[in-house]
N, C-alpha and C positions, 0 to 999 in steps of 0.2 A: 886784828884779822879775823880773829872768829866771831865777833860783833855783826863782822860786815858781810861775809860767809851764811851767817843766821837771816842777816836782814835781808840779803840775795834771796835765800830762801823761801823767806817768805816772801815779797815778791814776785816770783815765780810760782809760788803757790794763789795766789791773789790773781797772778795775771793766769792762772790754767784755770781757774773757779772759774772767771771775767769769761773765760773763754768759750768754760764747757756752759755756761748761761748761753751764753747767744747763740753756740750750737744747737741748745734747746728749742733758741725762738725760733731759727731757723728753719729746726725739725719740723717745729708747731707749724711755722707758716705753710711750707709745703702739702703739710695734711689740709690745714687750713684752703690751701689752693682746690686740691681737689676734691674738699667736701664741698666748698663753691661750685665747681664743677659738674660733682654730681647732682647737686642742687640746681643746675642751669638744665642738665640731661632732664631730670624727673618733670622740671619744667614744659620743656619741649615735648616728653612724650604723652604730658597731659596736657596739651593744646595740641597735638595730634590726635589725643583719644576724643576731648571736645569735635575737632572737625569729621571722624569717624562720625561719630554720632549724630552729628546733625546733618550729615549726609545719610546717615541711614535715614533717618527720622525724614526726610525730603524723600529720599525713594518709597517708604511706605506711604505716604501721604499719595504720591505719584502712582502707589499699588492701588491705594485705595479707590482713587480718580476713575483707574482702569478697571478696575471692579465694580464700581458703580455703574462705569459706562456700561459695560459689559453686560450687566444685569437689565438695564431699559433694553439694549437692544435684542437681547434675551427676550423679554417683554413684547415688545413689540413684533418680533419672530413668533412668540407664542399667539397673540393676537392675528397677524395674517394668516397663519397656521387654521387657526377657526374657522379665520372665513371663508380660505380655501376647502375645507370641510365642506361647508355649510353651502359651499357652491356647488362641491362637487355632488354632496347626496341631494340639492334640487336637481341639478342635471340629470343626476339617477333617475330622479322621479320623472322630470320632462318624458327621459327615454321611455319610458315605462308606462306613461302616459299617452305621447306616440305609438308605440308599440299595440296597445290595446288599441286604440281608433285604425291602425292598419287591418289588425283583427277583424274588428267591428266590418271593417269596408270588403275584406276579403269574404267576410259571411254574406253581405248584401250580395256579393258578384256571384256568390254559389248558388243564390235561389232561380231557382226555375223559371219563369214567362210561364203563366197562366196561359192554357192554349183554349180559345176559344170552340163554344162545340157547334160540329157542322149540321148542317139541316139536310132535309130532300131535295132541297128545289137548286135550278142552276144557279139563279140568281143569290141565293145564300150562299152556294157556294163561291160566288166570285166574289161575295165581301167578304167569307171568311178570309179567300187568299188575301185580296187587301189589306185586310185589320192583318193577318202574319206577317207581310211585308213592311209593312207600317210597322207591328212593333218588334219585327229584327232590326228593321233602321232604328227603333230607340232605343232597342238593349245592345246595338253596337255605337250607338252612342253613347248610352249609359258606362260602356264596356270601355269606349277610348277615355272618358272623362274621369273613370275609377282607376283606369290604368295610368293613365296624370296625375291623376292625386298619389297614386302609389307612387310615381318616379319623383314627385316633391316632398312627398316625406320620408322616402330614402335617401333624399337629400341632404334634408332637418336631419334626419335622424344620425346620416354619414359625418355633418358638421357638429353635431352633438358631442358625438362619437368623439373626436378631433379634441374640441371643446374638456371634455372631461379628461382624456388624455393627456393634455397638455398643463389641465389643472392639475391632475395626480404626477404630474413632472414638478411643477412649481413647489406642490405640497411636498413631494422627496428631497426638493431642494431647499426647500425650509426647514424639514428636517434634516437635513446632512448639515445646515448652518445653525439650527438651534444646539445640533451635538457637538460640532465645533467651537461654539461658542460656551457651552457650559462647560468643555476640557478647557476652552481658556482660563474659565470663572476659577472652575477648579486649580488649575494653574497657579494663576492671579495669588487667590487663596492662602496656596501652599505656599507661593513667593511671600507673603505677608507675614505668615506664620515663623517662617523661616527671617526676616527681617526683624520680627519680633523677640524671637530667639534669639538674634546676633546684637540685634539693641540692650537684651537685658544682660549677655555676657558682656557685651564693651560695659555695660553700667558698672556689673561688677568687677570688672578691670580697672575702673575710672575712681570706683572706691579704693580698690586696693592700690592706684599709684597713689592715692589721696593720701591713703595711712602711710604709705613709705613715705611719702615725701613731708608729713607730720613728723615720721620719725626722724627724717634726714635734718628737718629743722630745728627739731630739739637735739641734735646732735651738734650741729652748727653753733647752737645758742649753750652748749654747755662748752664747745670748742673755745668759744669766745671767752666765756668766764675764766678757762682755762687760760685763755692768753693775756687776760688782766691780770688775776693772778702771779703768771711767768715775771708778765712787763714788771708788778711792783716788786718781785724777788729779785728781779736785772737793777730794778733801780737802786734795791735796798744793798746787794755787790757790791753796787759801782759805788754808792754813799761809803759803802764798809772799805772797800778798796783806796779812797780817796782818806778817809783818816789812816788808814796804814800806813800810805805813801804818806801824810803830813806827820805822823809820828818818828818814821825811818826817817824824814830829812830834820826832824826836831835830835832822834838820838844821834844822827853821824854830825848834826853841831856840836852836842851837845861833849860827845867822844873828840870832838877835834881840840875843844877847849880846856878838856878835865885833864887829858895826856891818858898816860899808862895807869895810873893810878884810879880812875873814875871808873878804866874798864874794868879794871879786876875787883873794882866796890859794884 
């Protein structure tokens, strides 16, 4: 009876060893589950940080596009810009041009008519009035024909006028789009820089999932070591557990055949 008492015993200490082993592997696996796990996480948030970034990387490209554009059309606003310049100070000069030949025509209109000098005789005196008469009709001819040309280059001059006005409209409106265009540029710019700035932070987020997820797999790969290890100490139990058991059924034959006497030798 206390043979069998002992071999209970042990037994029971064999099957609670047997025991606390698998509760180990068990432990192990569950850790093992969610370092898998975390392993799958790090995964997915570096092919999130990948798609970040190459979406950034496409909006700066798309920045740069519209900065480019931005800059010809820049360009080109600066160049019509000139010409309207260049139109406007010939027009100046037209005007200025005109203006003097009005000058000019208004000094002709102010000269006098040479009065012809009268004689004694009557007959002198009746060509003199003729030659006056004669040349009042051609200094009021003179007079309608100066005052025509005056109302046609008040005219020029009024469409001039118009003319340049409307260019110094175009040219303010060239400029209110060259400065709107360059706050875009500027803009643009800023948006880049700021793209660039968030590319190089995602880069170094993309490092640092890199290294944890280096680390998380050298954790994984020592896990594992860890559970071959476990596995051949379960196996090497269960080996030890299984001669226990064929030695307890070797001593309760061996006790059923000696009697009383075998147990107390």
């Amino acid at each position: 009876v206390p043979f069998s008492s002992a071999a209970g015993a042990a037994a029971a200490a064999s099957a609670a060893a047997s025991a606390a082993g698998c509760d180990d592997v068990e432990v192990f696996t569950e850790q093992e589950l969610l370092l898998e796990r975390a392993v799958e996480q790090a995964l997915s948030e570096l092919e999130a940080v990948d798609a970040a970034v190459t979406a950034l990387r496409a909006a700066l490209e798309l920045a740069s596009d519209d900065a480019e554009s931005a800059r010809v059309e820049l360009s080109q606003l600066r160049g019509v810009a000139e010409n309207w310049e260049r139109a406007a100070a010939e027009g100046k000069r037209e005007l200025s041009e005109r203006a003097r030949r009005v000058d000019e025509l208004l000094a002709t209109l102010e000269e006098l008519p040479s009065v012809p000098e009268g004689g004694g005789s009557g007959g002198s005196s009746e060509a003199s009035k003729e030659d006056e008469a004669r040349s009042r009709a051609r200094e009021g001819r003179r007079l309608e024909i100066a005052e025509e040309r005056i109302r046609v280059l008040e005219s020029q001059t009024s469409r001039l006028e118009e003319q340049v006005l409307q260019q110094e409209a175009q040219l303010h409106r060239s400029l209110d789009e060259r400065r709107r265009l360059e706050q875009q540029t500027d803009s643009f710019e800023q948006e880049r820089s700021n793209l660039r700035s968030s590319q190089s932070k995602t880069r170094e987020r993309l490092k640092a999932a890199e290294a944890q997820l280096k680390g998380r797999e050298d954790a994984v790969a020592a896990a594992m070591r860890r559970k071959q290890d476990l596995e051949r100490n379960a196996v090497h139990l269960h080996c030890e557990s299984r001669g226990l058991r064929a030695r307890l059924a070797a001593a309760g034959a061996g006790s059923g055949s000696g009697g009383p006497t075998a147990l107390c030798a």
